[in-house]
SESELO-909941 format. One record per residue: residue in one letter; x, y, z of N, C-alpha, C, O in turn. Coordinates in steps of 0.02 Angstrom, whole numbers, plus 50000, padded with zeros to 5 digits. Example, Ala and Ser with C-alpha at 12.3 -4.5 7.8 and 13.67 -1.06 7.14 Angstrom:
// SESELO-909941
A506604971650390506154977550390506604983550390507124983450423S506424988850354506844994750357506455000250394506705005750402
This chain:
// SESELO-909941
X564715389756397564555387156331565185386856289565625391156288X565175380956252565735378556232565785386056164565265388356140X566545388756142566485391456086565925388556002565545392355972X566035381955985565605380955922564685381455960564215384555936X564695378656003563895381356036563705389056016563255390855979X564295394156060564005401556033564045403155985563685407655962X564655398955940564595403255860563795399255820563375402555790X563755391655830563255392555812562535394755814562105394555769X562495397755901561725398955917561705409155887561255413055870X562525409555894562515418555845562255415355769561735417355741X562615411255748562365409655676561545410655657561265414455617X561295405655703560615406455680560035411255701559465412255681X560605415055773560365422955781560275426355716559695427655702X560515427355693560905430055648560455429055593560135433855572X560375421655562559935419555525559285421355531559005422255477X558935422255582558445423255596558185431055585557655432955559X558685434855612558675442855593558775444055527558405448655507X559245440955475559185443155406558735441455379558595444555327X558315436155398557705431955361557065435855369556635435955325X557005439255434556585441555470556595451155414556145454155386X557055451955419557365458855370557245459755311556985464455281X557565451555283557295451755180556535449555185556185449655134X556335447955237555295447855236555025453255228554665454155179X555135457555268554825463755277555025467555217554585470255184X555585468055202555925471555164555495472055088555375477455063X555265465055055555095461455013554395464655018554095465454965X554165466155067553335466455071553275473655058552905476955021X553745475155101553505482855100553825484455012553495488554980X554235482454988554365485554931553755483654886553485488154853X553575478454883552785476354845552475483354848552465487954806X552255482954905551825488954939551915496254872551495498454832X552825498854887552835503954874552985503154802553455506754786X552805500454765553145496454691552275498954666552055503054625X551995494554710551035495054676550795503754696550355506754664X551125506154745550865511354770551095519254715550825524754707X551775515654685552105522754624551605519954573551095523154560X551735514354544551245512054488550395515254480550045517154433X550335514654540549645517254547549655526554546549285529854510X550035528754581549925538454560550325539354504550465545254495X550555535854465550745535754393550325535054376550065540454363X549965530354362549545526754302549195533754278549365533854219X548865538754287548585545054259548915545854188548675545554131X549625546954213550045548654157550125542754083550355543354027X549845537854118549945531754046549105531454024549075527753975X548555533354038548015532754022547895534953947548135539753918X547565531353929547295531653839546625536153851546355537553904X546415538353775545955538753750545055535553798544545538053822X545285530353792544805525853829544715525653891544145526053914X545205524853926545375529353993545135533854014544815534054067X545235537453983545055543654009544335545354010544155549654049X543745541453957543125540153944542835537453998542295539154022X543185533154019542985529254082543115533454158542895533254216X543475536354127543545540454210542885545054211542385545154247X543075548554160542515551854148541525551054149541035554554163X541655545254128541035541254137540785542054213540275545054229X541265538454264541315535854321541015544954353540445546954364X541615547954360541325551754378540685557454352540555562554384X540455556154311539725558154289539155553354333538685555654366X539305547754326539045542254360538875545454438538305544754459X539365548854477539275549654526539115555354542538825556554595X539275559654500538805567754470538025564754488537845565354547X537675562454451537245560254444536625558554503536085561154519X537075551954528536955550554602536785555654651536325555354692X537385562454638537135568354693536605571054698536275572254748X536465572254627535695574654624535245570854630534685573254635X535335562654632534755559354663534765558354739534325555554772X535195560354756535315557054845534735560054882534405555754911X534595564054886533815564554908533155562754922532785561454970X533165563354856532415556754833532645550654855532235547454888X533125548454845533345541554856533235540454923532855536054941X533535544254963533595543755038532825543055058532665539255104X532345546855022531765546955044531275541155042530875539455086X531425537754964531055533254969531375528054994530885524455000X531685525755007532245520655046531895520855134531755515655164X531825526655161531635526155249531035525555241530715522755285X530745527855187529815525855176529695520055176529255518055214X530005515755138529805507855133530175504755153530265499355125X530745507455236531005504255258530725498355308530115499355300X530745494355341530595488955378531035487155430531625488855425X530815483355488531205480755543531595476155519532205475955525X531205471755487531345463555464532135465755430532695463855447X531895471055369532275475055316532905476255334533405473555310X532855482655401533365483355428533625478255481534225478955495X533345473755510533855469155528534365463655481534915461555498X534055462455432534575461755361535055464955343535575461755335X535055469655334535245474455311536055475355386536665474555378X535685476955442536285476155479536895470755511537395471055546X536495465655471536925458355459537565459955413538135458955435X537455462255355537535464855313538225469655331538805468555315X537975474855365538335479255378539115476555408539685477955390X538825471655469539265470455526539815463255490540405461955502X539295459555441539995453155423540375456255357540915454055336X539965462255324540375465855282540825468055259541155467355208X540845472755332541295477155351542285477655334542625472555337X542505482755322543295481455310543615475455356543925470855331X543535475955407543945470555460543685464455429543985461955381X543045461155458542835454655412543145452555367543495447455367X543055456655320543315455155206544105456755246544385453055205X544585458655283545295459755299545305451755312545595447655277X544925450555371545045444355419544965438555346545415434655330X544325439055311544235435455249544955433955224545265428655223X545095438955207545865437355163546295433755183546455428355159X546605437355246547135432355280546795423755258547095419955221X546005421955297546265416755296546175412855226546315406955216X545905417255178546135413255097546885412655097547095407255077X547285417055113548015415355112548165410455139548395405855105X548085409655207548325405655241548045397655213548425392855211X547225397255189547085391255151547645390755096547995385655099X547765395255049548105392855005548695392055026548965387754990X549075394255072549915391755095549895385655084550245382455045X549225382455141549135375455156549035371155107549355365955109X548595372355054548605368055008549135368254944549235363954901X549425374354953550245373454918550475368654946550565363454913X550655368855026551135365055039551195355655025551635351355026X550565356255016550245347254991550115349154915549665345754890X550375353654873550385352754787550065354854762550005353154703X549695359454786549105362354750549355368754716549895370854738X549105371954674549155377254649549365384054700549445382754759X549435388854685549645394754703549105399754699549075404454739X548575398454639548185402854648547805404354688547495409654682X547695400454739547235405354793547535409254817547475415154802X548015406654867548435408454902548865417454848548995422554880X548965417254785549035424454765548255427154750548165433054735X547915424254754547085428454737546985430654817546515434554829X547325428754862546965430654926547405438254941547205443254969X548155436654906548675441754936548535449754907548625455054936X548225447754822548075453354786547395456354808547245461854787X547065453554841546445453154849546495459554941546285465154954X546885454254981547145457655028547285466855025547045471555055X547945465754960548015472954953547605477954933547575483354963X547145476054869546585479854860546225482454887546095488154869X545895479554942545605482055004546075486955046545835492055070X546615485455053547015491355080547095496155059547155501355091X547115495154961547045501154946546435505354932546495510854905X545875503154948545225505654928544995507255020544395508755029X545335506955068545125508255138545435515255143545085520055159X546185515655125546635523455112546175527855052546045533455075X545995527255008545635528754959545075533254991544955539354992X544825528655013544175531555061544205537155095544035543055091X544545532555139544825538355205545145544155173544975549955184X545415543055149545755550855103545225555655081545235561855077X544625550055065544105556455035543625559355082543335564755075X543575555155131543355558355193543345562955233542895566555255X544175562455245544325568655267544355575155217544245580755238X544485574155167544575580455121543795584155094543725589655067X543235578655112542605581155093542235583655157541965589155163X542285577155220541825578455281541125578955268540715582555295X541015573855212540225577555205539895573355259540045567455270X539395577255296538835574455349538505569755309538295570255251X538465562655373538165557255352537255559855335537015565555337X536905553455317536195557655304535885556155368535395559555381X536085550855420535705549855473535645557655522535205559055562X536335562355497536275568555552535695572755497536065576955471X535365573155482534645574155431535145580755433535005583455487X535675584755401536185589655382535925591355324535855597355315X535755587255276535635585455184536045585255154536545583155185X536155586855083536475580555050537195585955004537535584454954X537175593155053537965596655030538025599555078538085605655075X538025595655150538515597255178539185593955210539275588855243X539615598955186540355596655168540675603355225540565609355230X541085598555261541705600555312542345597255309542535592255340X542645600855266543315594955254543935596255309544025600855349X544255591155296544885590455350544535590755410544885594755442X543915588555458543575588555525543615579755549543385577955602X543985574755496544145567855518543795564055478543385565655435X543995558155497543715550555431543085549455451542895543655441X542705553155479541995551555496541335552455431540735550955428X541875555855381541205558455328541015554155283541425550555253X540395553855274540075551455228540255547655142540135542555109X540535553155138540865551155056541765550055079542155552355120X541765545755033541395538755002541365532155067541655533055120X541085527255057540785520655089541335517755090541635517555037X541645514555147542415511055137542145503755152542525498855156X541445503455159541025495555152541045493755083541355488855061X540625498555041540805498054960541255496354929541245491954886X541885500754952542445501454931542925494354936543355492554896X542765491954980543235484855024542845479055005543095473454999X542055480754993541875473854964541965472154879542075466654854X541875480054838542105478954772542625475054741542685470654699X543285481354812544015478354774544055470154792544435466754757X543715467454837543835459454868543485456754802543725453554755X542795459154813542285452854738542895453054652543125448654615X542945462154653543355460654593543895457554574544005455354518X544395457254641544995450154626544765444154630545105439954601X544365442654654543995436054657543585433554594543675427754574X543125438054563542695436854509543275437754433543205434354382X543625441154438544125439954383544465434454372544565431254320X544715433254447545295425754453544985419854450545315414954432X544175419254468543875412354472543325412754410542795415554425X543375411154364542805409454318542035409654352541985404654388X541505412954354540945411954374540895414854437540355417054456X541445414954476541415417754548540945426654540540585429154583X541105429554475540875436954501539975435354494539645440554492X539695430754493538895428054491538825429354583538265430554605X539305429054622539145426054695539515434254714539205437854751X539975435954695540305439554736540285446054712540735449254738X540025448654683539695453954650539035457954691538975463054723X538635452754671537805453554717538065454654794537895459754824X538415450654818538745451854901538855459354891538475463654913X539305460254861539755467354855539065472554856539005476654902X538705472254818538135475154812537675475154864537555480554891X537405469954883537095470754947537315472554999536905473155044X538225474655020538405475655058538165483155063537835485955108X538435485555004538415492554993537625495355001537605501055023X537155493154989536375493155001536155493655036535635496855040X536525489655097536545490155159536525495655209536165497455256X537155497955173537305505555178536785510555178536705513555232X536395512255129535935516255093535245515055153534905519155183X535235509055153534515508055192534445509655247533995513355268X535115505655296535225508855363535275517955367535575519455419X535095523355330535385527255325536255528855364536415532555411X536675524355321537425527355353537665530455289538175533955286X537325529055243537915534655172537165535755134536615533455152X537335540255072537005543955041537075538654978537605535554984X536745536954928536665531854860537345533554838537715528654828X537705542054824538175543354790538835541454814539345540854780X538775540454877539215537454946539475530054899539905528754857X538995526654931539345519254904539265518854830539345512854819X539185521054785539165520854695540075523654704540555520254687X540115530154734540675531254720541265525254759541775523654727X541155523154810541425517654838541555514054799542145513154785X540975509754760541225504254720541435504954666541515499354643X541615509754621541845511754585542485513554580542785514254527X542845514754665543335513554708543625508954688544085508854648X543335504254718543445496454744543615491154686544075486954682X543045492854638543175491254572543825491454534544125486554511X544035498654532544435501954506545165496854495545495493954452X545115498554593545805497154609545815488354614546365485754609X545425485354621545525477154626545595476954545545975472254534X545495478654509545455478154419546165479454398546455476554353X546415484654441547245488254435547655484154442548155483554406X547465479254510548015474654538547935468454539548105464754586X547525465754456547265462754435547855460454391548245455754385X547715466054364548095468154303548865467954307549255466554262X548965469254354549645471054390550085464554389550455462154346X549935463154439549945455054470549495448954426548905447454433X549955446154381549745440154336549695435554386549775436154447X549475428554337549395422954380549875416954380549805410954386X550525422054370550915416254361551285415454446551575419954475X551175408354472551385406754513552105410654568552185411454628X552435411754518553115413554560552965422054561553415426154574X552395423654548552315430454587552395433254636552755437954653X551785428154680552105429954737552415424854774552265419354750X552815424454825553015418554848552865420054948552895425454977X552735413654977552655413155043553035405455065552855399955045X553455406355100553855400455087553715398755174553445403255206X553915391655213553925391055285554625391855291554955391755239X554945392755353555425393855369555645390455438555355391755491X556085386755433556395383455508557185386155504557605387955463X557085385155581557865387655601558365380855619558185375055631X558955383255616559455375155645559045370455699558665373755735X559045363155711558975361455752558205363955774558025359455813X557995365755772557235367355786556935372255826556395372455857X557665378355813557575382255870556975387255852556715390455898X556765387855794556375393655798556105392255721556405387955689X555405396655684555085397255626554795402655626554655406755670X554655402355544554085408155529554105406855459554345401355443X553865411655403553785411755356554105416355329554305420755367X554275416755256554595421555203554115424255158553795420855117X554065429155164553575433355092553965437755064554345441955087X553775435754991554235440054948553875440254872553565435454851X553935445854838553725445754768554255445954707554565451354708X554355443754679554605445854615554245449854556553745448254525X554675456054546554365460454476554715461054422554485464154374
């Protein structure tokens, strides 16, 4: 190989590895940018704030002492028909689904960027994306630290084994993943939280009926889910050059991919 051949196929070696470097680089700092913001935010909370936390968790105070009764009349007037709904429900619900969901709102909106369209889907899918990531860790965090037995092991409704794995009951990471998705969605689209709300809800219902969580299970979930899609709502405006996803070609046609990157 002639010398300008290898310097240029190192060149776009080369190119390809720094491009490949400031991608990741870019993402993951998003990541850890939303992730300080978020175990901060305690410390910037108002008056009102703090009402609302407070609220929330009374809210789910509440719930504990109904999980019982609830559970009871729920398998009483349960149904086949009921529960085969209900496990529809469960299965297109689920975190992976609303994950798989996202990607491909992103990927719609790349596409219709790239022919002139707006940006906002394509950042409603990315914020939307993260939320759910962060309301799946959320979960799981409380899982293990509570372990409370689901109600199907008929255990009742305090028993708690913490640190025994992400198998426990509290909180619903169905709840949790469909909230934070409906709430970036129903904020960013005018009218959308009419459609994507009730989903979020029936997902979580779902829950309750099939006996896999306790009422206080998914309330505290979506309240989760809520929370944090509202956070990174807030976070992440809608101004276009937020986030950016650009295509990427190499010299001559040797190679592609894409660039993701945010500006803060």
């Amino acid at each position: 190989m002639a010398w300008p051949d290898m310097a240029s196929a190192a060149g776009r070696e080369y190119l390809d590895q720094t491009v490949k470097e400031e991608s990741i680089t870019e993402g993951v700092k998003a990541v850890i940018e939303d992730t300080k913001a978020l175990v901060l935010s305690p410390l910037t909370m108002d008056r009102y704030d703090v009402l609302k936390m407070g609220g929330a968790m009374a809210v789910v105070g509440g719930m504990f002492a109904a999980d019982s009764p609830i559970k009871g009349l729920v398998q009483r007037n349960s149904t086949s028909s009921g529960r085969s709904v209900a496990d529809k429900f469960n299965s297109w619900g689920g975190p992976a689904p609303l994950l798989g969901l996202n990607a491909g709102v992103i990927a719609i909106g790349v596409a219709s960027e790239s022919f002139g369209a707006s940006s906002k889907l394509k950042d409603t899918g990315l914020v939307s994306f993260e939320a759910e990531g962060f309301a799946i860790v959320a979960t799981s965090a409380l899982k293990l630290a509570t372990g409370r037995a689901r109600p199907e092991t008929n255990q009742g409704t305090t028993h708690f084994r913490p640190l025994t794995g992400l198998n426990g009951s509290f909180a619903s990471t169905h709840a949790s993943a469909s909230f934070a998705v409906a709430t970036v969605f129903a904020e960013r689209y005018e009218g959308m939280g009419w459609i994507a709300y009730p989903l979020a809800f029936a997902i979580s219902a779902s829950r309750v009926y099939t006996n896999k969580h306790f009422s206080s299970d998914v309330v505290a979930g979506g309240l989760i889910g809520y929370g944090l899609g509202h956070f990174l709502n807030k976070r992440h405006s809608d101004d276009p050059t937020d986030w950016q996803i650009r295509p990427m070609a190499m010299e001559r046609g040797t190679g592609g991919g894409i660039v993701i990157g945010k500006q803060f």
